[in-house]
C-alpha angles and dihedrals in degrees: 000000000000105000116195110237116250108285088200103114121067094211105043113036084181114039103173113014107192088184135070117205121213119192114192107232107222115195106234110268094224115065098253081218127029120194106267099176138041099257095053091058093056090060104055086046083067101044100048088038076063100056100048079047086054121023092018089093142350114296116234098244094187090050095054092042086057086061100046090059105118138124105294132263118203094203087084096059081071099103091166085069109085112217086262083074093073134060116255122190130235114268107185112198103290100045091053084064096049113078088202096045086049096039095068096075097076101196093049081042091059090041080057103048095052088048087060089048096075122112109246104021123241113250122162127237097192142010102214103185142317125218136168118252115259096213095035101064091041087055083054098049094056092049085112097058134090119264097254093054109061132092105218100043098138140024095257097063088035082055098049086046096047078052090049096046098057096033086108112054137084099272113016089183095069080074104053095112136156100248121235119247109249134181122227095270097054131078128181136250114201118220120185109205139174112211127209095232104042125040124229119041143289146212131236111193117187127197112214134159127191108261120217096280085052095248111137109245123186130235111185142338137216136179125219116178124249090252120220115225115243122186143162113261118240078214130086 
């Protein structure tokens, strides 16, 4: 039988937990924000054409170590920098589907080849659903105007919009995540994803940006895992 911890003490309603509580994050079933206009749509074509580039089938790690090799450049020794550090070019769809089209960007090329060097690869199993990112493309949207103005100027409001965003769906906490660092000019496109090798789900978050033409283009990509909450029980 469940007892309630002493209640005593105003500080600490729960002096001494014995239990941990897990609770299993589900990404919502239903995509939180279908694509309504055309260029939306565009951009979810592009970020789920990156993950089947990416995560459809096992990269050839020798390959693109074959490619990477150039004389070195010692900037990229530098791990307290986060990718957001390095310029990546523009790769509109089809290039994202060309290797040697890809390839050419050499900082998004070595991104690449460590991603084919883990064991065991990641390959994903289903592609749930892609969105783009409320906050981020209103972030977009205000990169004309001047710094004062604008409404997602630091982490902290970005991070009370991303809350706001999600507070609706099934499972807000799918969508707890560290935000990337972007400059003014990128936005992000969510992709859910379950992989072969690793249960639970993952994120794929691309940074894009439109290109002159207006065609959305990608810089670069990280996954973070849907991360499960874990927390000490006020219950013995």
């Amino acid at each position: 039988m469940l007892a309630a911890c002493n209640r005593s003490s105003a500080v600490d309603l729960c002096s001494s937990p014995t239990t941990i509580v897990d609770k299993r994050v589900v990404p919502p079933a239903e995509n939180p924000y279908p694509p309504t206009t055309p260029a939306d749509g565009k951009r979810v074509r592009l970020a789920e054409a990156t993950v089947h580039a990416f995560f459809g089938t096992r990269l050839d790690e020798a390959g693109l170590r074959g490619r990477a090799r150039r004389p070195h450049d010692h900037a990229f020794d530098d791990t307290t920098k986060g990718p957001d550090a390095f310029h990546f070019a523009d790769k509109e769809i089809d290039c994202v589907g060309d290797v040697e089209c890809w390839s050419g960007d050499y900082p998004f090329l070595l991104r690449a080849a460590g991603l084919a060097s883990l064991s065991p690869p990641r390959i994903v199993s289903k592609v749930r659903w892609s969105h783009v990112i409320p906050w981020a493309m209103k972030r977009y949207e205000e990169r004309g105007l001047p710094v004062e103005s604008r409404h997602y100027a630091d982490a902290l409001r970005m991070q009370e919009a991303q809350t706001r965003d999600y507070a609706g769906t099934s499972d807000p906490d799918a969508f707890a995540i560290a935000l990337p660092s972007l400059r003014d000019d990128e936005y992000l496109v969510d992709s859910v994803i379950e992989l072969r090798s690793e249960p639970g789900y993952f994120h794929v978050m691309c940074m894009m940006t439109d290109d002159p033409r207006g065609e959305p283009a990608l810089r670069w990509f990280d996954t973070m895992p849907v991360r499960d909450v874990t927390h000490p029980s006020c219950y013995r």
